[in-house]
C-alpha positions as CSV (number, residue, x, y, z in Angstrom):
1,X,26.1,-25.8,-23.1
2,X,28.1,-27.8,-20.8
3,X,29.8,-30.8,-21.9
4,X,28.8,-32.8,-19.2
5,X,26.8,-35.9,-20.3
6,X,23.1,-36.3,-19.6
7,X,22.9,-40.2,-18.4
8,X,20.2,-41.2,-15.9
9,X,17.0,-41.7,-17.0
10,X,15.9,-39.9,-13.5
11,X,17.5,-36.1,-14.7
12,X,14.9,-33.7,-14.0
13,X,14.9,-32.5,-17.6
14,X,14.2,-36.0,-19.3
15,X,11.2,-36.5,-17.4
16,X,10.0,-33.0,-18.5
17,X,10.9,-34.2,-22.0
18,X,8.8,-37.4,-21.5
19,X,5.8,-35.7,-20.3
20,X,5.4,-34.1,-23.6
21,X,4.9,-37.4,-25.7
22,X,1.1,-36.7,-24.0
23,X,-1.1,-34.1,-25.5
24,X,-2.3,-32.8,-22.3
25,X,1.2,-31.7,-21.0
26,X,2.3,-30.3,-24.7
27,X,-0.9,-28.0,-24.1
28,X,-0.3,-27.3,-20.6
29,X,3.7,-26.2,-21.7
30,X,2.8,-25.1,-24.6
31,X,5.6,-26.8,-26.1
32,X,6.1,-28.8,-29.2
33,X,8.6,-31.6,-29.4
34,X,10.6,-31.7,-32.7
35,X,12.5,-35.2,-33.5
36,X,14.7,-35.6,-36.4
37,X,17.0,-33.7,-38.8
38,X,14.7,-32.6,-41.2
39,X,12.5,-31.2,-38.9
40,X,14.9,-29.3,-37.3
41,X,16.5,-28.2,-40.5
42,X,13.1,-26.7,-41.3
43,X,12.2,-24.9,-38.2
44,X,15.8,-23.0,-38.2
45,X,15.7,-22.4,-42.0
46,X,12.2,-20.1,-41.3
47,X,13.0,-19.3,-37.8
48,X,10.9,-20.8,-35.8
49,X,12.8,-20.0,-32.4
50,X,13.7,-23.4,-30.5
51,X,14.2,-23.5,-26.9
52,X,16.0,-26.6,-26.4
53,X,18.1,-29.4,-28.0
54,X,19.2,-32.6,-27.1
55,X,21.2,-34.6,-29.3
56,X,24.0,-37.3,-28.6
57,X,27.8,-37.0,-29.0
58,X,27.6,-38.9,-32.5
59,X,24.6,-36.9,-33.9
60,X,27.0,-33.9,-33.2
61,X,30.1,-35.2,-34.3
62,X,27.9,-36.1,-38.1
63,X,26.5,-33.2,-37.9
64,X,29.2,-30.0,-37.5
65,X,28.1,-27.4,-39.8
66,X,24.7,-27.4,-38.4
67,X,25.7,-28.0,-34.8
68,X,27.6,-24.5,-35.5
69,X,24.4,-22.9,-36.4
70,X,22.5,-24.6,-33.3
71,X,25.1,-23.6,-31.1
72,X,24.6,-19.7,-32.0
73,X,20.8,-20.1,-32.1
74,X,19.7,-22.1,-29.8
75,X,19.6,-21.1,-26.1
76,X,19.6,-24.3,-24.7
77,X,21.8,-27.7,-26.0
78,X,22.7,-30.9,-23.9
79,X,24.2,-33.9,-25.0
80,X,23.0,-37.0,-23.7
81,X,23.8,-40.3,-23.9
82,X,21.9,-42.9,-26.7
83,X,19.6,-44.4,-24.1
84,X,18.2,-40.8,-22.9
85,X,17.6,-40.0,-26.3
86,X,15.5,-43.2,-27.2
87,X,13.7,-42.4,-24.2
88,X,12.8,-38.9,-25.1
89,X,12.5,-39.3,-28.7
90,X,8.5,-41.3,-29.7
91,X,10.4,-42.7,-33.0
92,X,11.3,-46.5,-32.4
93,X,15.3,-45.7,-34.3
94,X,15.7,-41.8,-33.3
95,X,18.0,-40.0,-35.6
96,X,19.9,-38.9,-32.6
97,X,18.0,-35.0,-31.7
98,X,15.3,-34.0,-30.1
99,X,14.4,-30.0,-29.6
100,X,11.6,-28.4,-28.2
101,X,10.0,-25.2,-29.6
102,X,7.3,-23.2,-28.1
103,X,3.6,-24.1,-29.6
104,X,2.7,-21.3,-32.3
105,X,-0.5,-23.0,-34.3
106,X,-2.1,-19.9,-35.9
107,X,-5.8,-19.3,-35.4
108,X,-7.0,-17.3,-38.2
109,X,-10.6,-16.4,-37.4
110,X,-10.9,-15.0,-40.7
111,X,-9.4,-16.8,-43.5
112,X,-10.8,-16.7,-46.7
113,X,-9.3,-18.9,-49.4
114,X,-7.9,-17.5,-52.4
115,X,-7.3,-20.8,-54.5
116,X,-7.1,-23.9,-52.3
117,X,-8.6,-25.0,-48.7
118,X,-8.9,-28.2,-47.0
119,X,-11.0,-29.2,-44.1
120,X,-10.9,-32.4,-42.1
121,X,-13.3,-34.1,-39.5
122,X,-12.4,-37.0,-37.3
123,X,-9.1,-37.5,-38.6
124,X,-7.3,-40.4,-35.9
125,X,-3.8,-41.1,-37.5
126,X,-0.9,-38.8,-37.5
127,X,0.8,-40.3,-40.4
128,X,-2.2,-39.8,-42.7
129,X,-2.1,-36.1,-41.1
130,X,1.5,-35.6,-41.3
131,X,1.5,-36.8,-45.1
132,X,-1.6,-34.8,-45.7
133,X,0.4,-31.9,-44.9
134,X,3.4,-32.3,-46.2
135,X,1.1,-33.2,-50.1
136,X,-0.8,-29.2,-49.1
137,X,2.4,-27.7,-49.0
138,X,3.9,-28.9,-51.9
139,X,0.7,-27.9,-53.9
140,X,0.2,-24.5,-52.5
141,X,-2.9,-25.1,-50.1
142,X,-3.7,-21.7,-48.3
143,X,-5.1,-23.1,-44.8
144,X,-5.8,-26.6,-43.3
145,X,-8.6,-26.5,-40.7
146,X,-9.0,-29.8,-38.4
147,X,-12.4,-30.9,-35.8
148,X,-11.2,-30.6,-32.1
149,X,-11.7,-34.3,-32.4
150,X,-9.1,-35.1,-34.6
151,X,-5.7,-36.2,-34.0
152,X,-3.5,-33.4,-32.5
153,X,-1.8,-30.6,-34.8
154,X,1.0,-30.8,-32.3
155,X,1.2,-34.7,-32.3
156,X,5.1,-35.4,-32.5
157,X,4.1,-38.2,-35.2
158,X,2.3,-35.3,-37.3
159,X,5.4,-33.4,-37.3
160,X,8.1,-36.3,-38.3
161,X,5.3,-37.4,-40.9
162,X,5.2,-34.1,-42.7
163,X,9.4,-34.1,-43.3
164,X,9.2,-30.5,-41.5
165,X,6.6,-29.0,-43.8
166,X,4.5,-28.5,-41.0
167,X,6.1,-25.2,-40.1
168,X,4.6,-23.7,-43.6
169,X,0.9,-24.6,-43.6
170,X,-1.6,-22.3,-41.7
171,X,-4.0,-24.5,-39.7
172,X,-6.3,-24.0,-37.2
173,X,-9.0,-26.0,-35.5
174,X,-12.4,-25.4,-35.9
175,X,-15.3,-26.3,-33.3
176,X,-18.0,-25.9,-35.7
177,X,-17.2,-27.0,-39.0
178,X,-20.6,-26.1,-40.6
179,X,-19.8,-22.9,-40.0
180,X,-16.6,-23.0,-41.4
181,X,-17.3,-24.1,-44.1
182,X,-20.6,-21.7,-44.6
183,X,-18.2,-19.0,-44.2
184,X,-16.2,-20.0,-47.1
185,X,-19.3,-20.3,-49.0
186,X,-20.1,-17.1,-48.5
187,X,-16.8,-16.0,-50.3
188,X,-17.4,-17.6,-52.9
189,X,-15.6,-20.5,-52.2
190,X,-16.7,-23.9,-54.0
191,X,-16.9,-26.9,-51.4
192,X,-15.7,-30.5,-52.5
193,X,-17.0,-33.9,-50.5
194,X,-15.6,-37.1,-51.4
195,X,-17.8,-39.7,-51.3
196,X,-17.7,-43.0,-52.6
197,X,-21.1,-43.2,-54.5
198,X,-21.0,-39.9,-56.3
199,X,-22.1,-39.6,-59.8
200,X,-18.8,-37.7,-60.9
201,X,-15.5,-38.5,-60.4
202,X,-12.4,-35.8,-58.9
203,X,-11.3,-35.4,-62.9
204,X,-14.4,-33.5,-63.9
205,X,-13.7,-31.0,-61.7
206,X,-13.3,-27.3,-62.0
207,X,-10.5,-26.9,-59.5
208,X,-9.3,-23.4,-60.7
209,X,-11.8,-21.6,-58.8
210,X,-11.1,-21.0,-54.8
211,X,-12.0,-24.5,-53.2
212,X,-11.9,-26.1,-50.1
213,X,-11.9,-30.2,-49.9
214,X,-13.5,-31.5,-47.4
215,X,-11.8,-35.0,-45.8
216,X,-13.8,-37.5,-43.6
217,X,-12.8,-40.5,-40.9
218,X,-10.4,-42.7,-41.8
219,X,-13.1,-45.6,-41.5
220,X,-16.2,-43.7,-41.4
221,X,-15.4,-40.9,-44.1
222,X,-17.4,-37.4,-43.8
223,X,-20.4,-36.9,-41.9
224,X,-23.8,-36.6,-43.4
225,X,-24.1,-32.8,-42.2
226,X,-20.7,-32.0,-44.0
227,X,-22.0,-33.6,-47.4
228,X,-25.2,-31.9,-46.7
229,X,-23.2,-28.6,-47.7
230,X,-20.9,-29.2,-50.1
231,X,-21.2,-27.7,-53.7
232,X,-19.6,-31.0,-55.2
233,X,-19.6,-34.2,-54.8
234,X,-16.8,-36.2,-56.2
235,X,-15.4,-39.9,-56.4
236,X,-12.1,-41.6,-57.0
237,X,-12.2,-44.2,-59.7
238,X,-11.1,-47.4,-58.6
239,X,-10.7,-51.3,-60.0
240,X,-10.6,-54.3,-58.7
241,X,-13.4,-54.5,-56.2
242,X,-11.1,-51.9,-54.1
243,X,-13.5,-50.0,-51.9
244,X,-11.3,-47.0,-50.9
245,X,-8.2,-45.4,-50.5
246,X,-6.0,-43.9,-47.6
247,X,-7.3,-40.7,-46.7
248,X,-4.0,-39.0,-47.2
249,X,-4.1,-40.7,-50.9
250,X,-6.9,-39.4,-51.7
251,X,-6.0,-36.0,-50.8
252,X,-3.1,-36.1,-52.9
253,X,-4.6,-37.5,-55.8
254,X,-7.3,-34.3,-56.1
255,X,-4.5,-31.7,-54.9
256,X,-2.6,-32.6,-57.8
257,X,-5.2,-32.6,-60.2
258,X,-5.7,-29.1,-58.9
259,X,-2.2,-27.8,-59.4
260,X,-1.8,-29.9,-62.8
261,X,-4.9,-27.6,-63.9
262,X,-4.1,-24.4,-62.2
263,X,-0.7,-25.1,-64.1
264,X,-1.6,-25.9,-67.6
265,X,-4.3,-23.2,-66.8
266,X,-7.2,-26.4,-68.2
């Protein structure tokens, strides 16, 4: 590291770093771009190598004992000034870093879940995916898998969203879901659709047998086909002349009824 001062807007490597707020340039890099401390903190706790950091002169100055242990594994740190890193950074208020990693989504071809799977088509926003992620880790989901027409795994939103869990959840994208989830099947594996006019509701469940839930649109929810083939179909309860919840609620709300049984062994 030098400590000369990245300022203009115009250096070579911020408009490298810009590029990659598009999906098509992450892809063609092969790059993912990291924002914020936790996220950071989480990709050097399990190793994931990181190619590059940017931070500001502040950010380092709060941030000494870990700016050590970026300084002896990272290969690559600038400093640059506040307005290059709110022009790198996608957050509105940037926590003052930025790195960049190379892309390493694992593509299992042959994953069989063990205890719990989930499986989304058409999902659009990268907070509900993010959150989503973040709520499979923390209840021990084996593998997400995602339509090629969903928001992007490597969408910097998606990563920020899931506090840095990201690095811990196997996911891969599937271009035939049917087929994914017939596979499972085939294993063994009980399939779960939410659906809004189902006759029983997530809390009748037998969630302590391998299952993989299946999570639709944001506005349109799943897909005939999908609810064509699932083993169960569930509902959440709700009041009040509500007509549904978040996506990434949802999720939650059935991933902990699986770990509260799976814990109290119900």
């Amino acid at each position: 590291m030098t400590n000369k001062i990245i300022t203009s807007l115009k250096n070579p490597l911020v408009k490298q770093l810009r590029k990659l707020h598009r999906s098509k340039h992450r892809r063609q890099q092969n790059l993912l771009l990291l924002e914020g401390n936790n996220t950071i903190i989480t990709a050097l706790t399990l190793d994931y190598p990181l190619t590059l950091l940017c931070c500001t002169i502040e950010w380092q100055n709060r941030h000494q004992q870990l700016w050590g242990t970026i300084s002896d594994r990272v290969p690559r740190v600038e400093l640059v000034s506040p307005e290059v890193l709110s022009v790198i950074a996608t957050t509105v208020n940037p926590d003052g870093v930025v790195a960049v990693a190379n892309r390493q989504i694992s593509q299992p071809s042959d994953c069989v879940i063990n205890h719990l799977g989930l499986l989304a088509e058409r999902l659009q926003d990268p907070g509900n995916l993010g959150t989503i992620i973040r709520t499979a880790v923390a209840t021990g989901v084996e593998q997400l898998w995602l339509s090629r027409d969903s928001v992007d795994f490597d969408h910097p939103k998606v990563l920020r969203a899931s506090a840095g869990e990201w690095f811990r959840l196997r996911m891969n994208i599937s271009d035939n879901l049917v087929e994914t989830i017939q596979e499972q099947k085939n294993n063994q594996v009980q399939v779960i659709a939410t659906v809004p006019d189902a006759n029983k509701t997530y809390w009748e469940l037998d969630l302590t047998c391998p299952s993989l839930i299946l999570l639709g649109n944001e506005s349109a929810g799943l897909s005939p086909e999908l609810i064509a083939v699932a083993d169960e179909k569930v509902t959440i309860p709700l009041d009040n002349k509500v007509e549904s919840l978040n996506v990434a609620i949802t999720t939650a709300l059935i991933l902990y009824e699986s770990k509260r049984q799976n814990t109290f062994n119900i």
